[in-house]
Backbone of each chain as nested JSON, in Angstrom:
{
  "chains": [
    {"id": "A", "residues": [
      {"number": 1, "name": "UNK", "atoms": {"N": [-67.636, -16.949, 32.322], "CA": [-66.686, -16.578, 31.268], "C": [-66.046, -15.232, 31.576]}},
      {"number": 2, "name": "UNK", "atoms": {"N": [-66.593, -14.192, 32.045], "CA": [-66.175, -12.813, 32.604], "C": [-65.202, -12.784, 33.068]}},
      {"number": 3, "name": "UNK", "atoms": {"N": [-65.229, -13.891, 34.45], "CA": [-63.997, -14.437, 35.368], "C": [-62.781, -14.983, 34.669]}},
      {"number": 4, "name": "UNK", "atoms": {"N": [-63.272, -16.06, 33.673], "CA": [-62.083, -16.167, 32.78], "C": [-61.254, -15.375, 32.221]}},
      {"number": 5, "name": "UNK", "atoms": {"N": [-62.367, -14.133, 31.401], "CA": [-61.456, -13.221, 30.675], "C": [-60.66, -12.737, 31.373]}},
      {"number": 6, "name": "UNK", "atoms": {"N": [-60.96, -12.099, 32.689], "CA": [-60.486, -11.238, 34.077], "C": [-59.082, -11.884, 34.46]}},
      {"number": 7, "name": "UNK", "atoms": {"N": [-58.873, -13.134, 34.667], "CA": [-57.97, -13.869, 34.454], "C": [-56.834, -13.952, 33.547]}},
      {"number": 8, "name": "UNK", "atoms": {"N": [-57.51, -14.005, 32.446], "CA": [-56.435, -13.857, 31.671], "C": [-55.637, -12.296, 30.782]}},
      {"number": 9, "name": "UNK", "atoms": {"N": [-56.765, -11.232, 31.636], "CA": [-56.526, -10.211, 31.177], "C": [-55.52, -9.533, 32.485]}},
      {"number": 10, "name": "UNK", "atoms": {"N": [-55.534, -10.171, 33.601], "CA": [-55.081, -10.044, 34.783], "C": [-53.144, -10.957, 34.704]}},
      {"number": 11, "name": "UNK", "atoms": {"N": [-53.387, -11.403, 33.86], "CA": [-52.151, -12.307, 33.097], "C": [-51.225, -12.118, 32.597]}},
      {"number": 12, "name": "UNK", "atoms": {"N": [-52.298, -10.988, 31.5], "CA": [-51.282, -10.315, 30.35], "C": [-50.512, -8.727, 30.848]}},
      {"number": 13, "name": "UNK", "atoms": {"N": [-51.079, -8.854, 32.237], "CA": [-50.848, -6.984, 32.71], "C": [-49.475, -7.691, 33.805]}},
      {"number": 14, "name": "UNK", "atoms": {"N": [-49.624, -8.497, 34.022], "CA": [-48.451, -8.731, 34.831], "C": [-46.925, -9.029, 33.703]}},
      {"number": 15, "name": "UNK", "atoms": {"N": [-47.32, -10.183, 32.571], "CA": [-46.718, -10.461, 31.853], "C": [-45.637, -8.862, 30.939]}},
      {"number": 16, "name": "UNK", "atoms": {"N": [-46.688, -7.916, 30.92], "CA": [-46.621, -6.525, 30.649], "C": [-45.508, -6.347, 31.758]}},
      {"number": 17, "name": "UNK", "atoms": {"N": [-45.736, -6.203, 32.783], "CA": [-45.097, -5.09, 33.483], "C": [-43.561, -6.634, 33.835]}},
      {"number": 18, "name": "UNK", "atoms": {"N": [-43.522, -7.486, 34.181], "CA": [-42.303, -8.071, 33.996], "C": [-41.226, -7.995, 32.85]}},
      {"number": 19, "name": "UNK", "atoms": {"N": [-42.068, -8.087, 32.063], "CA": [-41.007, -7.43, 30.434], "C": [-40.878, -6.313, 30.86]}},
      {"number": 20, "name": "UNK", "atoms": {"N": [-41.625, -5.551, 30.658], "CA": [-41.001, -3.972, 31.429], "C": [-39.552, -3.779, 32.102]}},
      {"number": 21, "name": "UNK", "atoms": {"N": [-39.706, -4.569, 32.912], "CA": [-38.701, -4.547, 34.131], "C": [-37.44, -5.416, 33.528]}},
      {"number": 22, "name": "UNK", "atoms": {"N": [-37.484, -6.073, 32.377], "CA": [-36.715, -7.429, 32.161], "C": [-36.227, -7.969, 32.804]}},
      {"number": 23, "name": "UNK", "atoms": {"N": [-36.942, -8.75, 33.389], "CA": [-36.777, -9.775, 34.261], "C": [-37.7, -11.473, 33.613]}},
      {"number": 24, "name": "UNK", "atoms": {"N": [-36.939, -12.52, 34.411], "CA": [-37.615, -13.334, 33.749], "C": [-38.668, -14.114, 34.361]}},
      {"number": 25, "name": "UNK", "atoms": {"N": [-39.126, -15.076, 34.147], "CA": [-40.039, -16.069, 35.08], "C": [-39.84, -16.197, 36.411]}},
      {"number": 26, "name": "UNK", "atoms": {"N": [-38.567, -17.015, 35.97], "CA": [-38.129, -17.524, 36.874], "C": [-37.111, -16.807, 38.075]}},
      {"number": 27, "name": "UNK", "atoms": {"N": [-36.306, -15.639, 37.447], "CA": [-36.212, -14.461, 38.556], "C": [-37.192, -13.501, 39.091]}},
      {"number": 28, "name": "UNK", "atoms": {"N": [-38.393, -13.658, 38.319], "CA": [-39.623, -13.633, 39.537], "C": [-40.376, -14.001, 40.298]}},
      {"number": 29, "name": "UNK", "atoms": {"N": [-40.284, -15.513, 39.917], "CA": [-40.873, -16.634, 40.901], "C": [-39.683, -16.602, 42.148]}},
      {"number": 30, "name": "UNK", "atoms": {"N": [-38.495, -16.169, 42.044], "CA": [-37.192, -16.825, 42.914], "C": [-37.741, -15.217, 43.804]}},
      {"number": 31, "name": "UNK", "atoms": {"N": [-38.151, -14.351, 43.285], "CA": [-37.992, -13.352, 44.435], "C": [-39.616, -13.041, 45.311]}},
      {"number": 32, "name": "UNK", "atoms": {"N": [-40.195, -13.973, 44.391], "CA": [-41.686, -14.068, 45.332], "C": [-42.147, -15.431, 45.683]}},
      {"number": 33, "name": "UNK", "atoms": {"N": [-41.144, -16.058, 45.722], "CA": [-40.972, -17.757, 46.01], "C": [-42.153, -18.486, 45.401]}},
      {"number": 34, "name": "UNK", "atoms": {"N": [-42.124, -18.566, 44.803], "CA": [-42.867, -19.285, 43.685], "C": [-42.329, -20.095, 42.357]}},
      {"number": 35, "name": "UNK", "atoms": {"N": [-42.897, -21.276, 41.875], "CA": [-42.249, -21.554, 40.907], "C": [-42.148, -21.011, 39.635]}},
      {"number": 36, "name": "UNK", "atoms": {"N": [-41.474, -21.402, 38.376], "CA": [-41.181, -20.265, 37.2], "C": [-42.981, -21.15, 36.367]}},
      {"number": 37, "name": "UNK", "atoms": {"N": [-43.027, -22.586, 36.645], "CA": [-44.913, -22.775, 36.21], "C": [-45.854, -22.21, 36.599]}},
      {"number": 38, "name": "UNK", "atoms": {"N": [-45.414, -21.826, 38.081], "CA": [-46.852, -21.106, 38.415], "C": [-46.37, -19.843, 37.635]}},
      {"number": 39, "name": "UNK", "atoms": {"N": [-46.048, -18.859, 37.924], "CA": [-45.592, -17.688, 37.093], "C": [-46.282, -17.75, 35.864]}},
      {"number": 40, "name": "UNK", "atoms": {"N": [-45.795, -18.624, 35.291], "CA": [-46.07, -19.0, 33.758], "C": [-47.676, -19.465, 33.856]}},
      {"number": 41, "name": "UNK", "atoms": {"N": [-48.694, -20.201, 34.63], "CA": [-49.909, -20.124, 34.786], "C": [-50.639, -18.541, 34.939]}},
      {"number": 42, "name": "UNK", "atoms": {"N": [-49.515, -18.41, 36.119], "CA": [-50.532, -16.906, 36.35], "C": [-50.603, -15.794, 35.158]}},
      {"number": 43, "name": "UNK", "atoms": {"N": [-49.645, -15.774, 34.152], "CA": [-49.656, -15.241, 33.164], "C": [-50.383, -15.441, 31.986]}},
      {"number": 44, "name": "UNK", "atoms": {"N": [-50.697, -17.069, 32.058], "CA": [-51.324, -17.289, 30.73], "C": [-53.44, -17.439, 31.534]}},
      {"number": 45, "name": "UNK", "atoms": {"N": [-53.62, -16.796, 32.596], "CA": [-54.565, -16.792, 33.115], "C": [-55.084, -17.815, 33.335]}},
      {"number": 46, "name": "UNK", "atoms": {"N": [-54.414, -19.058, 34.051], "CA": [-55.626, -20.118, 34.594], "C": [-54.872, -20.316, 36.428]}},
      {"number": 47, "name": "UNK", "atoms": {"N": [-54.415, -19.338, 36.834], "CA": [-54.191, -19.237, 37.985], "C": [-55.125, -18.176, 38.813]}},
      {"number": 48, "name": "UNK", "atoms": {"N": [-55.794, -18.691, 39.502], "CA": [-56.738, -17.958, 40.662], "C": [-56.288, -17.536, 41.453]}},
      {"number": 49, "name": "UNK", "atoms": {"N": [-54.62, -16.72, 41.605], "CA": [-53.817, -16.656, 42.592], "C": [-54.579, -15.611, 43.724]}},
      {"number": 50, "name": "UNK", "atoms": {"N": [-54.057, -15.829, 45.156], "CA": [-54.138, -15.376, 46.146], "C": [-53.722, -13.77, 46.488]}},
      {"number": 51, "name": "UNK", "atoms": {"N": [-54.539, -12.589, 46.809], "CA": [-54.306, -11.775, 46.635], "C": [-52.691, -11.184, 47.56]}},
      {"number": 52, "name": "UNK", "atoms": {"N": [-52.597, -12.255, 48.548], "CA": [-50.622, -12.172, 49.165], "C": [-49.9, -12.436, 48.347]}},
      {"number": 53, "name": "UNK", "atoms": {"N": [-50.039, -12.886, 47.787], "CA": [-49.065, -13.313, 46.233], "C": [-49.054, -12.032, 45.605]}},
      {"number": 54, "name": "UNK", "atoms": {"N": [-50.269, -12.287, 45.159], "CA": [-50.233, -10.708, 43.898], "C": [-49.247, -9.218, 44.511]}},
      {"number": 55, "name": "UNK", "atoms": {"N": [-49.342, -9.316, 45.696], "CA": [-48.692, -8.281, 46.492], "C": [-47.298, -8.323, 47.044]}},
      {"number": 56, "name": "UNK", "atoms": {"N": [-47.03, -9.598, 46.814], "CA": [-45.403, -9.724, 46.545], "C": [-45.083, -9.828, 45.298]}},
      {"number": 57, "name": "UNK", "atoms": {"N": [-45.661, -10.348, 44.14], "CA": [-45.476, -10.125, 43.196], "C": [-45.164, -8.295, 42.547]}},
      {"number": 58, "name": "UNK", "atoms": {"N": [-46.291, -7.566, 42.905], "CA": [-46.705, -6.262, 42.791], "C": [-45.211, -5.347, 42.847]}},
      {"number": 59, "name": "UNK", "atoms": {"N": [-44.966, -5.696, 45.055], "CA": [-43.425, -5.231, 45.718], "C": [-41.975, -6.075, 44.686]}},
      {"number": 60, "name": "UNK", "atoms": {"N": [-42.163, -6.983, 43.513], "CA": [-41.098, -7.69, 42.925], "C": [-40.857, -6.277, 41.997]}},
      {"number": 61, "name": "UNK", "atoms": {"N": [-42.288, -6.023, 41.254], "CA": [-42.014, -5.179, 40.038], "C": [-41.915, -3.764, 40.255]}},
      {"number": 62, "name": "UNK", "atoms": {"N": [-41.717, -3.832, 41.319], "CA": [-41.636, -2.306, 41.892], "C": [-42.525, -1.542, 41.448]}},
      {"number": 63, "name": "UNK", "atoms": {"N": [-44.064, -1.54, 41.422], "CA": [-45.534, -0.982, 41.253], "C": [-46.432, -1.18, 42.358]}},
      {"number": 64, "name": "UNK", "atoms": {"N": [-47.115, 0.117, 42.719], "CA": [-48.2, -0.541, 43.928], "C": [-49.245, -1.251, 43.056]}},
      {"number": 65, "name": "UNK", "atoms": {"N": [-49.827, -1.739, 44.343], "CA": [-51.292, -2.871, 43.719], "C": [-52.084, -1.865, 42.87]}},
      {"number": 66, "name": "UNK", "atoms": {"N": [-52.364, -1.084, 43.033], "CA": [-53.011, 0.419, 42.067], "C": [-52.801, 0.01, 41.0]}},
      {"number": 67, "name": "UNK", "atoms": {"N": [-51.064, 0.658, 40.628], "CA": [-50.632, 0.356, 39.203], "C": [-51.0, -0.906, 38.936]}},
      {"number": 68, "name": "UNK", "atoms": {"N": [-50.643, -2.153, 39.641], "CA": [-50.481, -3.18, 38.966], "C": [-52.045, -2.838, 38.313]}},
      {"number": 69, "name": "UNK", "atoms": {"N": [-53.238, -3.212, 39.211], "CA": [-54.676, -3.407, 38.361], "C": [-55.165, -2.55, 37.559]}},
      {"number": 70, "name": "UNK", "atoms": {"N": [-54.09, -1.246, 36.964], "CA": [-54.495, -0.363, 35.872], "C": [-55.192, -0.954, 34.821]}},
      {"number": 71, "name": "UNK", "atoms": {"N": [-56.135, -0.765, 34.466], "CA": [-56.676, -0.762, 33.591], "C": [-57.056, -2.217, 33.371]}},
      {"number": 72, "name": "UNK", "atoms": {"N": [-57.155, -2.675, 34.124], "CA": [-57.363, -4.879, 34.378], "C": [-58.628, -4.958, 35.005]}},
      {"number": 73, "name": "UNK", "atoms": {"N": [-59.626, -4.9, 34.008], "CA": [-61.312, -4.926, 34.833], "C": [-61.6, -5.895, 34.203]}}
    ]},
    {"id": "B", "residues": [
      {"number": 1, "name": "UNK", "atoms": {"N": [-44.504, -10.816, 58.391], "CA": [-45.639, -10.294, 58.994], "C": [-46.34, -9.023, 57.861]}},
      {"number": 2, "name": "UNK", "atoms": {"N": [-45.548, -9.124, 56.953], "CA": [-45.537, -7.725, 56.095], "C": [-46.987, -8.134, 55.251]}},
      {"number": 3, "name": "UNK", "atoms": {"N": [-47.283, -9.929, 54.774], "CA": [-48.009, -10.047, 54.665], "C": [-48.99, -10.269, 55.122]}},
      {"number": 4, "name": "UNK", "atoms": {"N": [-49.183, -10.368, 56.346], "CA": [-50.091, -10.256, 57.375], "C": [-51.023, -8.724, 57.474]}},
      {"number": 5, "name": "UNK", "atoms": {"N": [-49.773, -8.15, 57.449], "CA": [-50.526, -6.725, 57.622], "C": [-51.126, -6.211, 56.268]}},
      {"number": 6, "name": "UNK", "atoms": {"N": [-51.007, -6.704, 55.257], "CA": [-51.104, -6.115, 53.908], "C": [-52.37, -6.944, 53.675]}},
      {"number": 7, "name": "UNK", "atoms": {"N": [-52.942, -8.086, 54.173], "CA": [-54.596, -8.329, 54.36], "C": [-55.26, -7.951, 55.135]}},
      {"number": 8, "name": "UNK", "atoms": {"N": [-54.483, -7.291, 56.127], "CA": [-55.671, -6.4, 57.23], "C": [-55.531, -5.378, 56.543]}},
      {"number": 9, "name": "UNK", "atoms": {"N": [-54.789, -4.779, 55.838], "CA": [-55.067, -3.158, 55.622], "C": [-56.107, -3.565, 54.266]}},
      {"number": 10, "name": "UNK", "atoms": {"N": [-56.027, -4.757, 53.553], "CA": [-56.883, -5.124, 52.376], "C": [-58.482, -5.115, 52.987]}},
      {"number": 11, "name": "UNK", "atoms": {"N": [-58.294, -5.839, 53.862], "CA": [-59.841, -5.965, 54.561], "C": [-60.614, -5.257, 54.99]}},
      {"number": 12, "name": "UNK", "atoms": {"N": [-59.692, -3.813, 55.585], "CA": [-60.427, -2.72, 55.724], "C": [-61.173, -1.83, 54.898]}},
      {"number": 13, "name": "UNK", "atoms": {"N": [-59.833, -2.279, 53.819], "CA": [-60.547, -1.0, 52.34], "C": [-61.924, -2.019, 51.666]}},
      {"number": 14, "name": "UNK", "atoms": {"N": [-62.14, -3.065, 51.553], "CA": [-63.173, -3.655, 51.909], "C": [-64.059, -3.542, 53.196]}},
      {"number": 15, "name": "UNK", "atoms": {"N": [-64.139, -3.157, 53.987], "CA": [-64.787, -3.041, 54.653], "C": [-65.556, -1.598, 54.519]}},
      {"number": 16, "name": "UNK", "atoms": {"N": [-64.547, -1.037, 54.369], "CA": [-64.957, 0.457, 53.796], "C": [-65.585, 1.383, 52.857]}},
      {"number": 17, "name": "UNK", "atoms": {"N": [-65.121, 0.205, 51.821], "CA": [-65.792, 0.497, 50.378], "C": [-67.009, 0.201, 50.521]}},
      {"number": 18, "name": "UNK", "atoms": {"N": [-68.091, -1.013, 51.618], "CA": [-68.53, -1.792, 51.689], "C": [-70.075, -1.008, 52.136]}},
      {"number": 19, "name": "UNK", "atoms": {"N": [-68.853, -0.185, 53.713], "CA": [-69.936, 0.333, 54.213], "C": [-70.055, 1.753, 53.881]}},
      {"number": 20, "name": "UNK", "atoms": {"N": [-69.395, 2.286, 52.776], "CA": [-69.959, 3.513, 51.912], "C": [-70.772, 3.635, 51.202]}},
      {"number": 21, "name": "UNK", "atoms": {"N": [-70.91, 2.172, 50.558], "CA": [-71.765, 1.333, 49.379], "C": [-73.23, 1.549, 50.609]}},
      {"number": 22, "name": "UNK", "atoms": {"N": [-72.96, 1.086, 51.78], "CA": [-74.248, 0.945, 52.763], "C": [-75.384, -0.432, 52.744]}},
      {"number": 23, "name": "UNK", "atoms": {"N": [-73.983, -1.672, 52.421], "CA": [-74.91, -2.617, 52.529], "C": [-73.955, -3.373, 53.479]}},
      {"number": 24, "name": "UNK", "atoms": {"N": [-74.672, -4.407, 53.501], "CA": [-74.018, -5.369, 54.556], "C": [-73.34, -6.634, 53.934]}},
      {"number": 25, "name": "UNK", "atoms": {"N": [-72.916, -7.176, 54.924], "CA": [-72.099, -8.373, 54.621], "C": [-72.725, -9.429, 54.177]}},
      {"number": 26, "name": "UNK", "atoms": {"N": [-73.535, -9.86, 54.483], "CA": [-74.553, -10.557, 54.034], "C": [-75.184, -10.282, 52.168]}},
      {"number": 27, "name": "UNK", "atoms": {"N": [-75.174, -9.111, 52.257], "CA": [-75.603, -8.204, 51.249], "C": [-74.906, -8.894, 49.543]}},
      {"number": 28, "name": "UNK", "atoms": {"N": [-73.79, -8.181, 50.146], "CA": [-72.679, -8.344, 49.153], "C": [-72.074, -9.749, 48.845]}},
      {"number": 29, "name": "UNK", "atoms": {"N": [-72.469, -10.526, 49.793], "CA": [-71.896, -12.093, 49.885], "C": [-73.013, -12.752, 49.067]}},
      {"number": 30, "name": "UNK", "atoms": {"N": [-74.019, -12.484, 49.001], "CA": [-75.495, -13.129, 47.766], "C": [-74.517, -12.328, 46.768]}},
      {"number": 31, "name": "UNK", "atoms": {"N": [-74.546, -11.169, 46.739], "CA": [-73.843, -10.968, 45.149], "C": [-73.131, -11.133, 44.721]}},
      {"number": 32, "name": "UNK", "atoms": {"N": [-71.707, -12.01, 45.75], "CA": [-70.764, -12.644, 45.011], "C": [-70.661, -13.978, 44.917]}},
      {"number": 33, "name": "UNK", "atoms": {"N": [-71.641, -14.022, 45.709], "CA": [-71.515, -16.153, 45.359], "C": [-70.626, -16.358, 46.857]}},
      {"number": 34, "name": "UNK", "atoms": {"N": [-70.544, -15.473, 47.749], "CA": [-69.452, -15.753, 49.154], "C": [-70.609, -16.164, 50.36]}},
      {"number": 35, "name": "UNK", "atoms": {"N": [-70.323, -16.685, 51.647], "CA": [-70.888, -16.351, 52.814], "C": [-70.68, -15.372, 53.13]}},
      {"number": 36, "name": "UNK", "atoms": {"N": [-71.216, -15.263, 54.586], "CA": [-71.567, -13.79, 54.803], "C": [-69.961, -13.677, 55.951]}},
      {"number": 37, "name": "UNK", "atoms": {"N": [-69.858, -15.279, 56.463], "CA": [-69.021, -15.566, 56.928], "C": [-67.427, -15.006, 56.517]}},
      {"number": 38, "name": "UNK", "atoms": {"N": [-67.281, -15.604, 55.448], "CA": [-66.064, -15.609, 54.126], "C": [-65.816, -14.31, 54.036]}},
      {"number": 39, "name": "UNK", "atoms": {"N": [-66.851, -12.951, 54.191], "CA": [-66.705, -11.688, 54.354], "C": [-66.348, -11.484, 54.96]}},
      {"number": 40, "name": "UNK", "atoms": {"N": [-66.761, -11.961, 56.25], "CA": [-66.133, -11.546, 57.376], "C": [-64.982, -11.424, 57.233]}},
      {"number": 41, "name": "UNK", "atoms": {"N": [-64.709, -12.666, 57.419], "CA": [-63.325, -12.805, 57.017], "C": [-61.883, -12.394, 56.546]}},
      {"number": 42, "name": "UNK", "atoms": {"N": [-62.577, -12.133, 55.264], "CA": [-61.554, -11.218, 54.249], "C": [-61.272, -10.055, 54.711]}},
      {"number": 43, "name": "UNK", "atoms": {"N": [-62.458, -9.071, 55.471], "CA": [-62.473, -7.754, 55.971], "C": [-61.719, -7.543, 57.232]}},
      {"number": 44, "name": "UNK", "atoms": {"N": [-61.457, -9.086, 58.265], "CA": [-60.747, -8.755, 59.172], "C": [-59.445, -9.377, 59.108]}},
      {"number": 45, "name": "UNK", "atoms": {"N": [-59.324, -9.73, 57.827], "CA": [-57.48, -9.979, 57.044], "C": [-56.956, -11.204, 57.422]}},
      {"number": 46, "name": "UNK", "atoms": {"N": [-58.131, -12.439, 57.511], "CA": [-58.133, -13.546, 57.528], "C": [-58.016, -14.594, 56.585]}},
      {"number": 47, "name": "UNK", "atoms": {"N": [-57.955, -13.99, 55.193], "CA": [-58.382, -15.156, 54.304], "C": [-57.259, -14.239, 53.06]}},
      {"number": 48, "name": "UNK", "atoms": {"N": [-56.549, -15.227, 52.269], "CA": [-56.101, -14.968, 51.581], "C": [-56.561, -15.224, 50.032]}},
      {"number": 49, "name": "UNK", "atoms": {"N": [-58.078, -13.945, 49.9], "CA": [-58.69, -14.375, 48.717], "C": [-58.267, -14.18, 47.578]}},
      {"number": 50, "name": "UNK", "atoms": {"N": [-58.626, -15.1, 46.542], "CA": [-58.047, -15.334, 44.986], "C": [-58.539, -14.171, 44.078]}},
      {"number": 51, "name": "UNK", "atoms": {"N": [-57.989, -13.869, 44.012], "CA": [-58.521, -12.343, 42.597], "C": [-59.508, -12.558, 41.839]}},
      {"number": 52, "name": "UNK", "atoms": {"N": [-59.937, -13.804, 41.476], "CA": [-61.544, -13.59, 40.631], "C": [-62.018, -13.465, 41.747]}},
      {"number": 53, "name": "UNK", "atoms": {"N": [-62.037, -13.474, 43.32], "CA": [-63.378, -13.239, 44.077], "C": [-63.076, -11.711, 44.092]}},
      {"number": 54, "name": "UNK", "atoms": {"N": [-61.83, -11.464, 44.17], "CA": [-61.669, -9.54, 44.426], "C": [-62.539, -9.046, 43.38]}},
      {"number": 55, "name": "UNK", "atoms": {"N": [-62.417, -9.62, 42.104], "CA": [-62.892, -8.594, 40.848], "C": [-64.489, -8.73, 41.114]}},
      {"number": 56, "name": "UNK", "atoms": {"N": [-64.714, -10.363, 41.614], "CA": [-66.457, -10.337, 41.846], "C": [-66.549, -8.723, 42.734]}},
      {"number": 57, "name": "UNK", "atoms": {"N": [-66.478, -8.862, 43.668], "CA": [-65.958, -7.714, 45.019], "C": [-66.085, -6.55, 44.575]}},
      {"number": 58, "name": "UNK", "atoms": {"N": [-64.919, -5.828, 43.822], "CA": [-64.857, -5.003, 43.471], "C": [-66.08, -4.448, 42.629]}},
      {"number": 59, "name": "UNK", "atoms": {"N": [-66.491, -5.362, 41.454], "CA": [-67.827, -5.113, 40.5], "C": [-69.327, -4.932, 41.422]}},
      {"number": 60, "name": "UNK", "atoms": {"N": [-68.836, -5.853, 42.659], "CA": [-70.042, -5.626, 43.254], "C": [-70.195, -4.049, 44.204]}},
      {"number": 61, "name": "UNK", "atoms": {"N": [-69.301, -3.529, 44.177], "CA": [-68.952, -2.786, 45.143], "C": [-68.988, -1.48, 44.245]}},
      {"number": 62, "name": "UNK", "atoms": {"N": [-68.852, -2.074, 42.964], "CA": [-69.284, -0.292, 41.994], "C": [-67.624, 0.201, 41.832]}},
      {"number": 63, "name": "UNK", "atoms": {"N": [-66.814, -0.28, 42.183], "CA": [-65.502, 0.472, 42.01], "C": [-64.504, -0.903, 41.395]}},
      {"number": 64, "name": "UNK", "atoms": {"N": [-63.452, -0.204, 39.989], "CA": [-62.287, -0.633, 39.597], "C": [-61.392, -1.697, 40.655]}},
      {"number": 65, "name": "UNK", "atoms": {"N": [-60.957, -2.218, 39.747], "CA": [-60.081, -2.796, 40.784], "C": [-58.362, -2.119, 41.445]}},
      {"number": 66, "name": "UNK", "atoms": {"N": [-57.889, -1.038, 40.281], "CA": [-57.484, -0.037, 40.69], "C": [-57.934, 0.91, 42.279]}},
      {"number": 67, "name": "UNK", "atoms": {"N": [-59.078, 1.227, 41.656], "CA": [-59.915, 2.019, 42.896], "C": [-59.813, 1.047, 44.225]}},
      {"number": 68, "name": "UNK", "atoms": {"N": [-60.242, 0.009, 43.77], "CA": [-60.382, -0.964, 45.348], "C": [-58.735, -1.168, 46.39]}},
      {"number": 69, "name": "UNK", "atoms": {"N": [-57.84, -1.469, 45.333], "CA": [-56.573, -1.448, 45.465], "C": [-55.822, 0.258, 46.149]}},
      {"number": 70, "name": "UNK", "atoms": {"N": [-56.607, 1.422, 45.919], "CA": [-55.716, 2.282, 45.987], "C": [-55.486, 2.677, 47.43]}},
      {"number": 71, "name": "UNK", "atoms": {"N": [-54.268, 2.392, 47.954], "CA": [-54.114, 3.418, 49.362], "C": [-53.517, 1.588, 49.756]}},
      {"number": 72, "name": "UNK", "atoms": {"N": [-53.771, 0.473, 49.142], "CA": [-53.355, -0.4, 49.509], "C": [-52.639, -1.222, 49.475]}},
      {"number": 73, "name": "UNK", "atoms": {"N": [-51.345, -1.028, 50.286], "CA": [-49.782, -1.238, 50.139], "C": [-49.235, -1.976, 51.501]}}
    ]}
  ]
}
């Protein structure tokens, strides 16, 4: 269950920092080639994504991997 | 190749964190549920692991996932 929460708390910090940026799903799936579902998985935490992802994702929102896992334990 | 290099420089700070901690690969792989192999692995920027194993990783390793992440870009 830990892993779960981690997941979905790992979800809501991305979901965070894309609003931030206003940008949408799907112009963040298009710039880290991904689809706007997965996006939308990885946000609502049932995506186990790959830490190369997370790091193009990371270089999308213009935050290092640092920032991104602020405060996401 | 950008992501290529951005799991070797991942694997090191794992490797590093690893052997500051002063255990082994083996060690840390019983405490995450990994082989000792799969460590290997990750540390020499082979494997593109899923973020619940990082956070296992990281927890096992005594440091944030911030912390584990920092310097790693």
């Amino acid at each position: 269950m830990e892993n779960e929460d981690f997941l979905v708390r790992f979800g809501k910090r991305i979901r965070h920092l894309r609003n931030a940026k206003g940008i949408s799903q799907e112009a963040l799936g298009l710039e880290v080639d991904l689809e706007q579902t997965y996006i939308s998985d990885i946000e609502r935490g049932v995506r186990n994504v790959g830490v190369r992802s997370v790091h193009a994702i990371a270089t999308a929102l213009g935050v290092t991997m640092a920032e991104l896992f602020q405060g996401v334990e």
